[in-house]
C-alpha positions as CSV (number, residue, x, y, z in Angstrom):
1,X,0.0,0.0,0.0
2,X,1.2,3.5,-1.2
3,X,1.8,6.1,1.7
4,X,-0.6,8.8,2.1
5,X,1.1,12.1,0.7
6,X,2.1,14.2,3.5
7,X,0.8,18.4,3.3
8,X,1.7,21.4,5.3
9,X,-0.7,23.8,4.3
10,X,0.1,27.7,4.9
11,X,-2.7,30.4,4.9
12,X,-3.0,33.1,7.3
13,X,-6.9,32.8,7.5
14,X,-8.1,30.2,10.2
15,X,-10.6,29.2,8.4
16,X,-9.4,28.9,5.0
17,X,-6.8,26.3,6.8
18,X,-10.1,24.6,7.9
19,X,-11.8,24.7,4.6
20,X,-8.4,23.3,3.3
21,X,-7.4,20.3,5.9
22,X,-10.9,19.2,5.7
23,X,-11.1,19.0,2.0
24,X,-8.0,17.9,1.7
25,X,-8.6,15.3,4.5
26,X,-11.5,13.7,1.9
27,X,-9.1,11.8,-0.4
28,X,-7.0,8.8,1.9
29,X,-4.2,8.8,-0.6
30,X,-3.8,12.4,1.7
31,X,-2.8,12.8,5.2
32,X,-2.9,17.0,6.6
33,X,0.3,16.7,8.5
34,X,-0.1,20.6,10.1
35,X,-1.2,24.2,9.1
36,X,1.1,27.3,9.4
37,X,-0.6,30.9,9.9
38,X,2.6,32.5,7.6
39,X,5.9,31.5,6.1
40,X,8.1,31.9,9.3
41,X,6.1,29.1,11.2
42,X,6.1,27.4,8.1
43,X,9.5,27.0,7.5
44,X,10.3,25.2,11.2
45,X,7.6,23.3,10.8
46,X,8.8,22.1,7.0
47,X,12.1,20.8,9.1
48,X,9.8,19.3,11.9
49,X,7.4,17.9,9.6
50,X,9.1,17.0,6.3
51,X,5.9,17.3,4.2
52,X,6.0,15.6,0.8
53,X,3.9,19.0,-0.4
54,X,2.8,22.6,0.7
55,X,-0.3,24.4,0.0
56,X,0.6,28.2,0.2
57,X,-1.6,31.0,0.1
58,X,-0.5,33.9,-2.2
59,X,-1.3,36.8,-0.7
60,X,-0.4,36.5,3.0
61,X,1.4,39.5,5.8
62,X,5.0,39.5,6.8
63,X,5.8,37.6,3.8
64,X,4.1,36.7,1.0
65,X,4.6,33.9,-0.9
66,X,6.4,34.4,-4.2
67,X,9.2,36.2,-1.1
68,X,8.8,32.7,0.7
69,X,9.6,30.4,-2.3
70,X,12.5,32.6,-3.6
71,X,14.5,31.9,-0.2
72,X,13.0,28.3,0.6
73,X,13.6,26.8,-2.9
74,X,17.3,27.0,-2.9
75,X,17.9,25.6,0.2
76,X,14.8,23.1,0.5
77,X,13.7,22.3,-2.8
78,X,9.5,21.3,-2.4
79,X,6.6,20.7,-4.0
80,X,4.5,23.5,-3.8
81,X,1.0,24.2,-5.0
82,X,-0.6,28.0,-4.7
83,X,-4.0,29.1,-3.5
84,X,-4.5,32.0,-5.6
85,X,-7.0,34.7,-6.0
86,X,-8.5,35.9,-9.4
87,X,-7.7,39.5,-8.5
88,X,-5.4,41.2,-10.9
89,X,-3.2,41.1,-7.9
90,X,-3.4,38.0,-7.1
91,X,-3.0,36.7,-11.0
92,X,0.2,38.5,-10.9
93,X,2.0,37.0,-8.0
94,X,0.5,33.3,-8.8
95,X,2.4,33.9,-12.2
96,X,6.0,35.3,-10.2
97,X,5.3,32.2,-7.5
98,X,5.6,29.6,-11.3
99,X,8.7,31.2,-12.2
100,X,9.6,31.0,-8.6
101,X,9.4,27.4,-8.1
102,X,5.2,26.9,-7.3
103,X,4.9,23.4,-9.3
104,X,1.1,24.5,-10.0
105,X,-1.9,26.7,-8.7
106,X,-5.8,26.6,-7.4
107,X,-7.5,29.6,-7.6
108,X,-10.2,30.4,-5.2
109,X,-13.6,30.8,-6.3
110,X,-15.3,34.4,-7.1
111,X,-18.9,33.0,-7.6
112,X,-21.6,30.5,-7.0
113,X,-18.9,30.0,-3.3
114,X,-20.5,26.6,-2.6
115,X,-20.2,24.5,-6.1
116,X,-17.1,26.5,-6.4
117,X,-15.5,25.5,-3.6
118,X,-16.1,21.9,-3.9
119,X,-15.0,22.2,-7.4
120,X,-11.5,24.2,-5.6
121,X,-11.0,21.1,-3.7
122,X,-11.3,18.4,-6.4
123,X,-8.9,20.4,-8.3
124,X,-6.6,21.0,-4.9
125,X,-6.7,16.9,-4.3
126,X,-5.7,16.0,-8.0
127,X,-2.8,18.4,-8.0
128,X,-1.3,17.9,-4.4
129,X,-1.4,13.9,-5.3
130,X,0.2,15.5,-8.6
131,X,3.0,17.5,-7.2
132,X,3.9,14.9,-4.7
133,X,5.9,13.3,-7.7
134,X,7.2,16.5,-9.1
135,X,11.2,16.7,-9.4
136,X,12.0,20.3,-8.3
137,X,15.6,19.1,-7.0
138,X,16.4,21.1,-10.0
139,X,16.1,24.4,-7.6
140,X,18.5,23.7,-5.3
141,X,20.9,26.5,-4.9
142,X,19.7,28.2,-7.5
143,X,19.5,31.7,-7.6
144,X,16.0,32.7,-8.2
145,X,15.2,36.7,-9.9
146,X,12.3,38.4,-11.3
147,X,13.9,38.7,-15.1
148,X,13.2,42.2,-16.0
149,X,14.4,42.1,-19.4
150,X,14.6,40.3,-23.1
151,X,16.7,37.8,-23.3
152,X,19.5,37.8,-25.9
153,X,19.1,34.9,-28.3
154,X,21.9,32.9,-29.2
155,X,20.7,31.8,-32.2
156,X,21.3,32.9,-35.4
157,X,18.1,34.1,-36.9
158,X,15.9,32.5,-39.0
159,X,14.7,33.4,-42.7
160,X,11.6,34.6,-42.6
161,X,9.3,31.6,-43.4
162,X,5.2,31.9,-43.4
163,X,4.6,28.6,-44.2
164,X,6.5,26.9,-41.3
165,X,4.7,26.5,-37.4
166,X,6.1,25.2,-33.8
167,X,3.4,23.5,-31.8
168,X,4.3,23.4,-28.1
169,X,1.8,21.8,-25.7
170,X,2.6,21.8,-21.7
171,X,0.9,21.1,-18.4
172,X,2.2,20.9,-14.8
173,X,5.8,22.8,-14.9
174,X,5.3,24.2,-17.9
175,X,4.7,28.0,-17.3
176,X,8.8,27.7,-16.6
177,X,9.5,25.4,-19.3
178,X,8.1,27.1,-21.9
179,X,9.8,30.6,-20.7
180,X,13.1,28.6,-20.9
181,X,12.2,27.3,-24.5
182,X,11.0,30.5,-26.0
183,X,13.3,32.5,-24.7
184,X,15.9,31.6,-26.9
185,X,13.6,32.1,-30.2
186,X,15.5,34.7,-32.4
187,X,12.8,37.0,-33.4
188,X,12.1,36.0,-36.5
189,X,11.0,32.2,-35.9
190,X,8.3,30.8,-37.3
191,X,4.8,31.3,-35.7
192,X,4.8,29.3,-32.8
193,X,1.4,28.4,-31.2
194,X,1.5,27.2,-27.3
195,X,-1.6,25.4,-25.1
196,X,-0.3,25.5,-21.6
197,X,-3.1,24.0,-19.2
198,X,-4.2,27.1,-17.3
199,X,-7.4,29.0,-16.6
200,X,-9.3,31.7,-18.0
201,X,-7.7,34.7,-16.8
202,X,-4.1,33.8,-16.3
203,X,-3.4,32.7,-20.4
204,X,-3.5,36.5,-20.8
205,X,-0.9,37.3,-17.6
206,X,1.3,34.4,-18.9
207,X,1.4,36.0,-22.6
208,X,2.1,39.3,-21.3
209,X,4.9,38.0,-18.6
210,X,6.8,36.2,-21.3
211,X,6.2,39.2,-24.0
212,X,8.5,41.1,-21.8
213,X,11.1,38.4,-21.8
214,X,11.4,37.2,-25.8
215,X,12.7,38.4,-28.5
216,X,9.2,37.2,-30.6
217,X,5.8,39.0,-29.8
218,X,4.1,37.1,-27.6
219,X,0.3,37.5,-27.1
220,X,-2.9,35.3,-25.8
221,X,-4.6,33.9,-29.2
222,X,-7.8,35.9,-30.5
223,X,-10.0,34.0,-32.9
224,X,-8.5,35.0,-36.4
225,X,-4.7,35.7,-35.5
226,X,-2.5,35.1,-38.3
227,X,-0.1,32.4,-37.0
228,X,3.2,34.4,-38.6
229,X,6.8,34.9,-38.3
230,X,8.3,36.2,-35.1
231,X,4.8,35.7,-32.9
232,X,4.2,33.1,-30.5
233,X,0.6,32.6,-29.8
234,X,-1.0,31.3,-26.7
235,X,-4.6,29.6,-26.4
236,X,-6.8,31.2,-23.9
237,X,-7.8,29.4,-20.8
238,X,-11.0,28.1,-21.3
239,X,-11.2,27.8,-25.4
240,X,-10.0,25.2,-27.9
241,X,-7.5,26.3,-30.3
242,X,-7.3,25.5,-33.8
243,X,-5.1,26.0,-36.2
244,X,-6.5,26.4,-40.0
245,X,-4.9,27.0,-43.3
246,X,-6.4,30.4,-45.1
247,X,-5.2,30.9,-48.6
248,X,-1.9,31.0,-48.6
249,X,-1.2,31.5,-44.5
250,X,-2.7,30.5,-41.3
251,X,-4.4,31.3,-38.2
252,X,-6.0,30.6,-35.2
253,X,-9.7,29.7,-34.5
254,X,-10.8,29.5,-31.2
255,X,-14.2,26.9,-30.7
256,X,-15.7,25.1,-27.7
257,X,-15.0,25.4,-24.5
258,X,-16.0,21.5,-23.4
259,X,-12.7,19.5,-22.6
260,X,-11.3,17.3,-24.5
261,X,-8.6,14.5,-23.5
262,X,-9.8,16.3,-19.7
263,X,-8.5,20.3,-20.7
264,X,-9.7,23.2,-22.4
265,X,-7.6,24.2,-24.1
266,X,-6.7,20.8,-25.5
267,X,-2.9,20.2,-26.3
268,X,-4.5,17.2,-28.7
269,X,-6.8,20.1,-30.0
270,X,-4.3,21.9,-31.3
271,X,-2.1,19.1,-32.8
272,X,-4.4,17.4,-34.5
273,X,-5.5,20.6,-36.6
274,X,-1.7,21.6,-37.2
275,X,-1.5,17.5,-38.7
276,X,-4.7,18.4,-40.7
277,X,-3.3,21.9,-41.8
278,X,0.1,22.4,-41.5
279,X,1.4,18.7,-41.8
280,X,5.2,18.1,-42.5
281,X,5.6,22.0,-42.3
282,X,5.4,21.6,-38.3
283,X,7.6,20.8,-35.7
284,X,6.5,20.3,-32.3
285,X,7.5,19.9,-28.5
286,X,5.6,17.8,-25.3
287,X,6.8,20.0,-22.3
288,X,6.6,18.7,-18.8
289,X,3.0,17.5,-17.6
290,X,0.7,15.4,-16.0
291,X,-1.5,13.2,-18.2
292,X,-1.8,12.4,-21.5
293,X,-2.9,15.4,-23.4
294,X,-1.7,15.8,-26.6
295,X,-0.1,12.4,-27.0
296,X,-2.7,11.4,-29.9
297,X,-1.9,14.8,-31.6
298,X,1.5,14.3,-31.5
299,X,1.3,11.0,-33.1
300,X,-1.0,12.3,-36.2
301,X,2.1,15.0,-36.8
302,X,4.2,12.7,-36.8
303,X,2.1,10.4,-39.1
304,X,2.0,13.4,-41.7
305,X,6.0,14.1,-41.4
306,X,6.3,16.3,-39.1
307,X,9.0,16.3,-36.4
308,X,8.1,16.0,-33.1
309,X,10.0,15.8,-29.9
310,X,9.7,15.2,-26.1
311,X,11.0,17.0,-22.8
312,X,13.1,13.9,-21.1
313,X,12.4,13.1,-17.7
314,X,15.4,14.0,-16.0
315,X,14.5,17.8,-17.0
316,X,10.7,17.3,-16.4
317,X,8.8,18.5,-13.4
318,X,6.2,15.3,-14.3
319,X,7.5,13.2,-17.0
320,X,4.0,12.3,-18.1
321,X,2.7,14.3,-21.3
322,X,6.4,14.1,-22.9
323,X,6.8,10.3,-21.6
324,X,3.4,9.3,-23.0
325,X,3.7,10.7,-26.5
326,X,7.2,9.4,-27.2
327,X,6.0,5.8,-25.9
328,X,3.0,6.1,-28.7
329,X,5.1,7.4,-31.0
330,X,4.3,11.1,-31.6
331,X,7.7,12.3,-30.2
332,X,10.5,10.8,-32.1
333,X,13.4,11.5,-29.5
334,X,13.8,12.9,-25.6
335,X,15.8,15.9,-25.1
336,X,16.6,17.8,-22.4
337,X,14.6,20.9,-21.2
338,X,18.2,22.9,-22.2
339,X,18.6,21.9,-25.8
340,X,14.7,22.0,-26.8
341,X,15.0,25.5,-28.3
342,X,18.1,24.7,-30.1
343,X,16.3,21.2,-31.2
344,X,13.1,22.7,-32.5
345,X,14.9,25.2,-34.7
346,X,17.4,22.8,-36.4
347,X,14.3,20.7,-37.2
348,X,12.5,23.8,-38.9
349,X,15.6,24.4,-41.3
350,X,16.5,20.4,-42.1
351,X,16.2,19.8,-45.5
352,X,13.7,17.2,-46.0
């Protein structure tokens, strides 16, 4: 029998550390092993306790948490999931507290309190039990900053090329992961289009966060974006994205917003209309991620000749999206988190 994964959660309301250890409590695969009231109490009690995973509350006094995991990361690499609020606020530091360390996020609910909440605590159950296998030994001793400026790409550029596309897809971890990947970009790669599992609300952040760090345009997708040269575009929480040829370009449609292979946005979605549309003119990546999202996709690029690869597992926070599509065959190789970018635009100028 599996041990029951062991939480610390850290919120300076009483009873939002009620609400939490009771729901929580629910699933027996989880065991509440104490509650902290802020991040000083919570650090001696990480030492006394040795959780396998910490809930932390974003906003929170003396310290809040995005200052908390920039000096506990380095020196006690943990699994950490974030409470967050949908307050413009509160979007903000949830997307500082990724970059920071935070292996994934909840956010609280605005509406409807009751159905929301027990939908907040489904949500909170399946990614605890999630992060309890995250690898974030990665962060230790690492010096963690707030990059305030673009990157300088290493690359040489790119000829302008409208007929090419990257498809990225990404899940748990992947708000870092794709920073690291798209960073490197020269500004004139082709149009990249990105489904990172996130809700509505914090796709727009994330595009606006990473604009400010790439040497591309980044942007959240609106239905009829020309997928071009030097823009990366990501799908909004809460829609499927579609890519569609148009003439002689393409672009983005944006359609239902039921789940497919469990996500909306769907990284399968997106895949399989690049396959349909695009075909051997893609190249795609599988980023870190729980699940199987995307795996099908993958496989019907690769089917048309595209060129598809995996994040390996030594670099992955959860070596499950990447893992799944290489084992079916949609990614043809593994590579690490490091060389991705560099892969991805060797593959878009190989001769065929």
């Amino acid at each position: 029998m599996t041990r029951a994964v062991r939480v610390l959660i850290v919120d300076d309301s009483a009873l939002v550390r009620n609400i939490l250890s009771q729901g929580l409590s629910l699933d027996p695969g989880i065991e509440v092993v104490g509650t902290a009231v802020d991040p000083y109490i919570a650090r001696d009690k990480i030492v006394q306790l040795q959780p396998d995973v910490l809930t932390l509350d974003v906003e929170m006094p003396r310290m809040d948490g995005v200052a908390f995991l920039r000096k506990l990361m380095p020196q006690y690499p943990i699994p950490i999931v974030m409470v967050s609020s949908l307050t413009q606020r509160g979007k903000q530091i949830t997307m500082e507290a990724l970059e920071a360390g935070a292996v994934d996020f909840v956010a609280k609910p605005t509406s409807n309190v009751a159905a929301g909440l027990n939908a907040m605590l489904m949500e909170l159950r399946t990614k605890v039990k999630t992060a309890a296998s995250a690898n974030v030994s990665h962060w230790k001793g690492r010096k963690v900053a707030s990059p305030t400026q673009k990157t300088t790409a290493a690359s040489s550029a790119l000829a302008e090329s409208t007929d090419k596309i990257i498809a990225i897809g990404a899940s748990t971890g992947g708000t870092e992961a794709i920073r690291r990947v798209i960073e490197k970009f020269p500004a004139t790669t082709a149009g990249t289009v990105i489904v990172q599992h996130m809700p509505s609300g914090f796709t727009k952040m994330f595009s606006e966060r990473l604009n400010q760090l790439c040497l591309m345009q980044v942007k959240e997708a609106e239905h009829g974006d020309r997928v071009r040269s030097g823009l990366i575009l990501i799908a909004p929480g809460g829609k499927q994205l579609e890519v569609v040829r148009t003439g002689g370009f393409y672009e983005v449609r944006l359609g239902g917003e039921e789940k497919v292979s469990g996500h909306c946005p769907s990284v399968d979605v997106m895949m399989h209309s690049v396959a349909k549309h695009v075909g051997a003119n893609a190249v795609a990546a599988m980023l870190t991620g729980m699940g199987s999202d995307g795996a099908e996709g993958m496989l019907a690029m690769r089917n048309v000749g595209a060129r598809c690869i995996s994040q390996d597992e030594a670099s992955s926070v959860v070596f499950g999206m990447p893992k799944v599509a290489f084992e079916k065959g949609g990614a043809e190789r593994l590579v690490s988190l490091e060389n991705i970018s560099s892969t991805l635009l060797s593959l878009l100028t190989e001769k065929k």
